[in-house]
C-alpha positions as CSV (number, residue, x, y, z in Angstrom):
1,X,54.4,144.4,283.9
2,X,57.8,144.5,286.1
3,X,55.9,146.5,288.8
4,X,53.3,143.9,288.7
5,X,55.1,141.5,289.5
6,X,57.3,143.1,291.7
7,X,54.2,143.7,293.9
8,X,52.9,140.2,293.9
9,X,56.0,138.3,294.3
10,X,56.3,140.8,297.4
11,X,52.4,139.9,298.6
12,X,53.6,136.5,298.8
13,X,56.6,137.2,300.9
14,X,60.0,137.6,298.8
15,X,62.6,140.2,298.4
16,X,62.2,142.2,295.6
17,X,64.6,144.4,294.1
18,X,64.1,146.1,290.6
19,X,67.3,146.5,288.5
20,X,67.0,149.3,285.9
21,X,68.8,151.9,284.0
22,X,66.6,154.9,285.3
23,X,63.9,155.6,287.5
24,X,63.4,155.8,291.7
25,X,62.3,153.8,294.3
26,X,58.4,154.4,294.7
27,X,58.0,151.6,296.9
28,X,59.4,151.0,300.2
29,X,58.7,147.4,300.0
30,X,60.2,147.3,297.2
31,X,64.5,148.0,296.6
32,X,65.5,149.8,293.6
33,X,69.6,149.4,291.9
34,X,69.7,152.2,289.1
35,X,73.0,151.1,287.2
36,X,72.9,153.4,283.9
37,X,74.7,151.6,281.8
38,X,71.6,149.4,281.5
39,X,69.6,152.4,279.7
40,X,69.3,151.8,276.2
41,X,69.2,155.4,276.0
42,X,72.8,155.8,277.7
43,X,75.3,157.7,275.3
44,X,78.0,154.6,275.8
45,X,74.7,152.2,274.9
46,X,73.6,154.6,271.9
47,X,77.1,154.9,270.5
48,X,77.8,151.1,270.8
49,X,74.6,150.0,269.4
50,X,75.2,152.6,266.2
51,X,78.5,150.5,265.6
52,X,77.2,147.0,266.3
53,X,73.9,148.2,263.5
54,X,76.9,148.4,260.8
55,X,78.3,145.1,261.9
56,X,80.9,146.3,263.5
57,X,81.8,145.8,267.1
58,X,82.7,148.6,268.7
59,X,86.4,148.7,270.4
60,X,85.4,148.9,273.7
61,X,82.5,147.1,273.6
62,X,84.4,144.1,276.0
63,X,85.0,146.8,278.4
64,X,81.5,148.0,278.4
65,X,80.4,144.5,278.7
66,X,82.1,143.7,281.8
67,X,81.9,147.0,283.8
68,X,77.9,146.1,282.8
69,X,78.8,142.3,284.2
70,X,80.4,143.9,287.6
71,X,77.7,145.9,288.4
72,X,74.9,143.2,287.5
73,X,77.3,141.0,290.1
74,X,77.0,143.8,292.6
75,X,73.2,144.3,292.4
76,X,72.4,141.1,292.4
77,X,74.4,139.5,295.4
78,X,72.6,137.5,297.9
79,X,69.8,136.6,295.3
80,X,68.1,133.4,294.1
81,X,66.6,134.4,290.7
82,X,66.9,136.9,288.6
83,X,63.8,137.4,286.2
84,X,64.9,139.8,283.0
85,X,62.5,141.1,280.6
86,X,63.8,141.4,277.1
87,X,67.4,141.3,278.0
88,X,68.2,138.1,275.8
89,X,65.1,138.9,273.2
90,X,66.0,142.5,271.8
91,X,69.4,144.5,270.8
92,X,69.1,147.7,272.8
93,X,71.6,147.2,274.7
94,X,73.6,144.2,273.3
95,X,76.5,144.6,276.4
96,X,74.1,144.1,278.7
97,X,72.6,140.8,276.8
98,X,76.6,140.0,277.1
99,X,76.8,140.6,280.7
100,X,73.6,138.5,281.5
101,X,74.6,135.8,279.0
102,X,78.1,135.6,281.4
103,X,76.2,135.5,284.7
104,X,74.2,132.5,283.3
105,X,77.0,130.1,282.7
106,X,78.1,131.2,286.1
107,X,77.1,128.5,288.3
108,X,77.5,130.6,291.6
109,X,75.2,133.1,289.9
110,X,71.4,133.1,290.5
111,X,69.7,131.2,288.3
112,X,67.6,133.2,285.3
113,X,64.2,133.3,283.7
114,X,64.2,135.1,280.7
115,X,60.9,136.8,279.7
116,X,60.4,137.3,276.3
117,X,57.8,140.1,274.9
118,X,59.3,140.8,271.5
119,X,61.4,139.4,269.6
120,X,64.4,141.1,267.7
121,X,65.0,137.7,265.8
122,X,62.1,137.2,264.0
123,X,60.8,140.9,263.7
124,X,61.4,142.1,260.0
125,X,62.3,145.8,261.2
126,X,65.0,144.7,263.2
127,X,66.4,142.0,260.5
128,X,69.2,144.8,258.9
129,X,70.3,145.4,262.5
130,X,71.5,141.8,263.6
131,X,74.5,140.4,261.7
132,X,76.3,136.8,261.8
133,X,78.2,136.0,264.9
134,X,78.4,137.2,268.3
135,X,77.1,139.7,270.2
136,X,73.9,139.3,267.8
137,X,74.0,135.4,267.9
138,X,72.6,135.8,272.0
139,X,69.7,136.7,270.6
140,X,69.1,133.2,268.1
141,X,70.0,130.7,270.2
142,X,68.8,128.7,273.8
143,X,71.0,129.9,276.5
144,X,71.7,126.8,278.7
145,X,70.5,126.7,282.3
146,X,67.8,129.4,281.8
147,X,64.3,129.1,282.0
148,X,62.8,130.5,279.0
149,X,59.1,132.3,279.1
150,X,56.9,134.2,276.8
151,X,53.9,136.1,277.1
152,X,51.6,134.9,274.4
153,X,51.5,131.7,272.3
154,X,52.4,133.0,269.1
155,X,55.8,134.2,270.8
156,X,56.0,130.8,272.2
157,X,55.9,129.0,268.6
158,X,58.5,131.9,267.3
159,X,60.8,131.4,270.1
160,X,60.9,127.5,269.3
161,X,62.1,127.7,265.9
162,X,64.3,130.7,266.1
163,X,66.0,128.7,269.1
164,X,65.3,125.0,267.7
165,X,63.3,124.3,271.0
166,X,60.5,122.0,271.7
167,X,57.9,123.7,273.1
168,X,57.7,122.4,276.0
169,X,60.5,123.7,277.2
170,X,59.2,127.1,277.1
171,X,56.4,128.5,279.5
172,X,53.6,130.5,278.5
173,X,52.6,133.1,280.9
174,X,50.8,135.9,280.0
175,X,50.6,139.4,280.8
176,X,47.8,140.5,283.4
177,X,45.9,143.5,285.3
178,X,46.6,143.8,289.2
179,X,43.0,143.5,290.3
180,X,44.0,145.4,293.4
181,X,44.4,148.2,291.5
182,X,42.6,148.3,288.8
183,X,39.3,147.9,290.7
184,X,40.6,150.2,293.5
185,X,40.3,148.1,296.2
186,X,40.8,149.5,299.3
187,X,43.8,147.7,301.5
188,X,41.3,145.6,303.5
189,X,39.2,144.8,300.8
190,X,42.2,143.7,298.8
191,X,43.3,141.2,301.6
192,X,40.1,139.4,302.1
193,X,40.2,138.9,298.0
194,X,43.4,137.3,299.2
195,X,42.5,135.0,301.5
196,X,39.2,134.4,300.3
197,X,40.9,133.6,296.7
198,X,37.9,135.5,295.1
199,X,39.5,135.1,292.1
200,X,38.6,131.6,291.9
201,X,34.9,131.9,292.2
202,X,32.2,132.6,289.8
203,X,30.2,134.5,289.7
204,X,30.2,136.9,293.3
205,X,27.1,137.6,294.1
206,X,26.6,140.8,295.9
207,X,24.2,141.5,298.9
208,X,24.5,145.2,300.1
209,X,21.7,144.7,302.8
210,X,21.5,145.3,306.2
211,X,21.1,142.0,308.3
212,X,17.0,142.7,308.9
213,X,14.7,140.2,308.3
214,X,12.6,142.2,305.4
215,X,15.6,141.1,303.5
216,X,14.7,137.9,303.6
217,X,18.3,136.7,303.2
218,X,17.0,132.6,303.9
219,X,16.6,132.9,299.9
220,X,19.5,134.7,299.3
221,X,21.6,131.3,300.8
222,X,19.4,128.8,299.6
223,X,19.5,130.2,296.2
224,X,23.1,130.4,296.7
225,X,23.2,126.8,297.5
226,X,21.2,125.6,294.9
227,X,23.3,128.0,292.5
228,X,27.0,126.2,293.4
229,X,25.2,122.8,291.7
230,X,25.2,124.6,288.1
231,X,27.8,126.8,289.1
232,X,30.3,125.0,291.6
233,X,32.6,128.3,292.5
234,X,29.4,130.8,293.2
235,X,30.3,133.2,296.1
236,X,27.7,135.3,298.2
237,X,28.8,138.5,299.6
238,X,26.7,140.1,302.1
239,X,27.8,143.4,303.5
240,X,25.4,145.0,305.8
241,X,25.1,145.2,309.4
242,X,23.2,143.8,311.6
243,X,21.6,146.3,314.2
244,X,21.3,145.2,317.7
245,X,17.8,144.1,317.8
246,X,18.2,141.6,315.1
247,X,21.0,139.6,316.3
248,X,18.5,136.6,316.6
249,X,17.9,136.6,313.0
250,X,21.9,137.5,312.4
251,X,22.1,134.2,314.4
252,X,20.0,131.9,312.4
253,X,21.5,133.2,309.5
254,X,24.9,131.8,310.5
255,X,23.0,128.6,311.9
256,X,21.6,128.2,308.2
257,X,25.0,129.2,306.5
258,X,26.3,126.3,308.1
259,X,23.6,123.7,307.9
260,X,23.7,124.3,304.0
261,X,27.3,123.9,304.2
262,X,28.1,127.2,303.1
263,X,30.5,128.6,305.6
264,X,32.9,129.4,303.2
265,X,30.8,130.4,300.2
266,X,28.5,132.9,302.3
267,X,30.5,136.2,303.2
268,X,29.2,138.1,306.1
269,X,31.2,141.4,305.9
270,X,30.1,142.4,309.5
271,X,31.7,139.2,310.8
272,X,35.0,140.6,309.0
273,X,34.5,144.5,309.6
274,X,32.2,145.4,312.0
275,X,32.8,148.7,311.6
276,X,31.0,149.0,308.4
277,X,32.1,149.5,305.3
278,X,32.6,153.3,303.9
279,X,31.2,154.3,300.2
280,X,34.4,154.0,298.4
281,X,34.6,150.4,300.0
282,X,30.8,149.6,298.9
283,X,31.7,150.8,295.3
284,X,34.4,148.6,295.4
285,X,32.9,145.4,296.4
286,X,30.2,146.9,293.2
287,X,33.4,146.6,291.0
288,X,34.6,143.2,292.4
289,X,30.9,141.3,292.0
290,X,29.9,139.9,289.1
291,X,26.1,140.1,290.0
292,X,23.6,141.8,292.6
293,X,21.1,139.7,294.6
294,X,18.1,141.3,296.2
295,X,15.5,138.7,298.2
296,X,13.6,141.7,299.8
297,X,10.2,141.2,301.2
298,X,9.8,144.6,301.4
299,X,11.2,147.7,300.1
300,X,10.6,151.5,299.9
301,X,12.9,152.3,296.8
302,X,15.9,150.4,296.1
303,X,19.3,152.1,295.9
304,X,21.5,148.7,295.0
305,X,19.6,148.3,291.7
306,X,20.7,151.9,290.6
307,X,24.2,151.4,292.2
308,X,24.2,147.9,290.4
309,X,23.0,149.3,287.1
310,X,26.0,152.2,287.0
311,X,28.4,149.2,288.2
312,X,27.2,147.6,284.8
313,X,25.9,144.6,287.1
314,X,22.9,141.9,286.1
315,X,20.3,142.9,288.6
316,X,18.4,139.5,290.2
317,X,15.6,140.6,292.6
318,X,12.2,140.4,293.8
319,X,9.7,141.5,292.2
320,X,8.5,144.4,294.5
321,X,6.7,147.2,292.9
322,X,9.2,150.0,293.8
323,X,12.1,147.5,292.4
324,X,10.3,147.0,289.4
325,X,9.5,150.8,289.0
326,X,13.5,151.4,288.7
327,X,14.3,148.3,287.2
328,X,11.9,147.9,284.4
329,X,12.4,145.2,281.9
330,X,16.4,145.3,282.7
331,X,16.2,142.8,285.7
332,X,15.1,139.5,286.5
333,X,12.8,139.0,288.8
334,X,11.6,136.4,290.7
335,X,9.0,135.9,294.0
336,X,10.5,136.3,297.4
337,X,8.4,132.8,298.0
338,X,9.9,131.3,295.0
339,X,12.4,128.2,295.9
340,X,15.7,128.6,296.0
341,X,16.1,126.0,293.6
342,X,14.1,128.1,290.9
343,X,15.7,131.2,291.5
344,X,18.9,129.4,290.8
345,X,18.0,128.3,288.0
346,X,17.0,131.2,286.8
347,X,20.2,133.2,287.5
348,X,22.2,129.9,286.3
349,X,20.7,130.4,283.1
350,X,20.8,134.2,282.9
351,X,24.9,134.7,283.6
352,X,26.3,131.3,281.4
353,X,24.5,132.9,278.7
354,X,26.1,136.6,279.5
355,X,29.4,136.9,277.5
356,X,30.2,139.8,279.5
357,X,30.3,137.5,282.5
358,X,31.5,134.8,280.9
359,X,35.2,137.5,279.8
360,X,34.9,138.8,282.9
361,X,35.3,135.5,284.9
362,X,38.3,134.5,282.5
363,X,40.1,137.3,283.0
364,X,40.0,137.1,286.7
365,X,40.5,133.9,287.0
366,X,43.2,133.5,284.2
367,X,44.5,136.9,283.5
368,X,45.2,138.9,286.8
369,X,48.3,139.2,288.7
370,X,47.0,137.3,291.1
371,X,45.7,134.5,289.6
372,X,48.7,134.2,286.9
373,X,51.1,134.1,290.5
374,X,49.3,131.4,292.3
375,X,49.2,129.2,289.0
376,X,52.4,130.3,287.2
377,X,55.0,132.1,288.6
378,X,55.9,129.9,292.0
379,X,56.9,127.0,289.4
380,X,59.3,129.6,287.5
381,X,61.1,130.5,290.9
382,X,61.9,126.6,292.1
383,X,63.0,125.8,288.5
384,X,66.9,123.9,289.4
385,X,69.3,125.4,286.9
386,X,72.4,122.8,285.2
387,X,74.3,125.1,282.7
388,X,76.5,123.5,281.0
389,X,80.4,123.3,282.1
């Protein structure tokens, strides 16, 4: 999850740096501070947590808590946030809950959000461990001045009453999959999911056609317009070429495009890369759609419906012979005369009925990196901080 967000707080333009107790730098857009006292798995850490398990705290532990508090200081000069993951929720290291606990009453410090996954507090294996008073007592109550987050709702509703909070004061922002990466998008690919926001729409429609009119892509974007009244957010990707003799009909495709008022909606990869697109890019974009549209007049086999069928998507497509020879009963077909009203309809009714679709769309939309940034995190990094005197 850090390197997650690492990675899309550095996508939209701050300066990351990662403060741990082990590990390197694998990133060069990303800084790295190893300060070891921060393991858990340090021999001062181990020997200090042994003591404080027995209710005793350890001699040194002062000491240990502000060499940690020096170093933090050090590390995290010049910054405007510091965002800790289970620093002030569990008691591995309970000197370095100290020395974060210090920084945050310190109001030339940056401010904090404080990111709770577990929960030493209310978990029943940790209950012998944490004793009456301080150091343990950072762990049951609401630091001031912080902004408190969790990553699912039942932590949200345990936080509250082991810190006597309302819940509103606490933010709910789950855990999510870099899309970038777990799809394997390749670098270009990944930006125009960027600026395109493709995360947003629903469903992506994939065209993998060359621009020729046998492909009869007319129906593909009046289907497609037809499609957004059910379905406001549908996207059309088409990612063929066009060769040079059919640059007329390339033409009146983008004439049409914009007289349905679809020139955001109808993707024309060649527009974008008119290089072409290589197979690990085409496999991607497989990955990335939620659905594959073929509006063929004619064909001679049908490659995309075998590609789509691997990719696990819902085939839509005419209703050739050699398309219904690979197909079978596992498409939906349709006449490449039919309206692109019906043929909506049709493809409408099909995916809001798909419960595949339907998770896959929520987790994209409300579950990715990318998403969870644009609607979550930019709120957690303007919060104003007021800890008490």
């Amino acid at each position: 999850m850090l390197v997650r967000q690492a990675r899309q707080l550095v996508r939209a333009g701050h300066q990351v740096t990662i403060v741990a107790g082990r590990g390197e730098r694998w990133d060069a857009q990303i800084g790295a501070e190893i300060i070891s006292l921060l393991d858990a798995r340090h021999p001062r850490v181990l020997r200090a947590k042994a003591s404080l398990d027995l209710s005793e705290v350890p001699a040194d532990f002062n000491e240990l808590v502000h060499q940690i508090e020096s170093e933090l200081r050090r590390a995290c000069d010049g910054a405007q946030v510091i965002i800790a993951h289970n620093v002030a929720s569990l008691n591995k290291n309970l000197a370095l809950t100290a020395a974060l606990y210090n920084l945050s009453r310190d109001k030339s410090q940056p401010r904090q959000v404080l990111w709770h996954h577990d929960l030493s507090g209310t978990a029943e294996r940790a209950r012998a461990e944490l004793h009456s008073g301080w150091p343990w007592d950072l762990l049951r109550t609401a630091w001031p001045g912080v902004k408190q987050v969790t990553v699912s709702d039942t932590r949200r509703q345990e936080l509250a009453a082991l810190f006597d909070l309302p819940l509103r004061q606490i933010t709910l922002v789950p855990s999510g999959l870099d899309l970038t990466d777990f799809l394997d998008l390749p670098p270009h690919l990944a930006r125009l999911m960027n600026d395109l926001r493709l995360t947003a729409a629903a469903p992506i429609l994939l065209s993998p056609v060359r621009l020729t009119r046998r492909k009869n892509l007319e129906q593909s974007l009046e289907t497609l317009a037809e499609l957004r009244n059910h379905m406001p957010d549908a996207l059309l990707i088409v990612s063929g070429q066009s060769s040079v003799l059919g640059k007329d009909y390339f033409e009146q495709l983008q004439k049409l495009r914009s007289r349905l008022g679809l020139e955001n909606y109808v993707i024309f990869l060649s527009e974008r890369f008119p290089e072409g697109l290589s197979e690990r890019a085409l496999s991607a974009l497989y990955r990335l759609a939620d659905a594959l549209l073929i509006t063929s007049r004619e064909e001679g086999f049908g490659m995309p419906l075998l590609e789509a069928g691997l990719s696990g998507l819902p085939i839509f497509c005419t209703d050739l012979e050699p398309l219904q020879a690979l197909a079978g009963e596992n498409a939906l077909f349709f006449s490449p005369n039919d309206s692109g009203k019906l043929v909506a309809e049709r493809i409408a009714g099909r995916l809001q009925a798909d419960p595949v679709y339907r998770m896959r769309v929520r987790v994209r939309r409300e579950y990715t990196w990318e998403a969870i940034f644009l609607k979550q995190m930019t709120p957690l990094l303007n919060f104003e901080s007021h800890p008490a005197d």
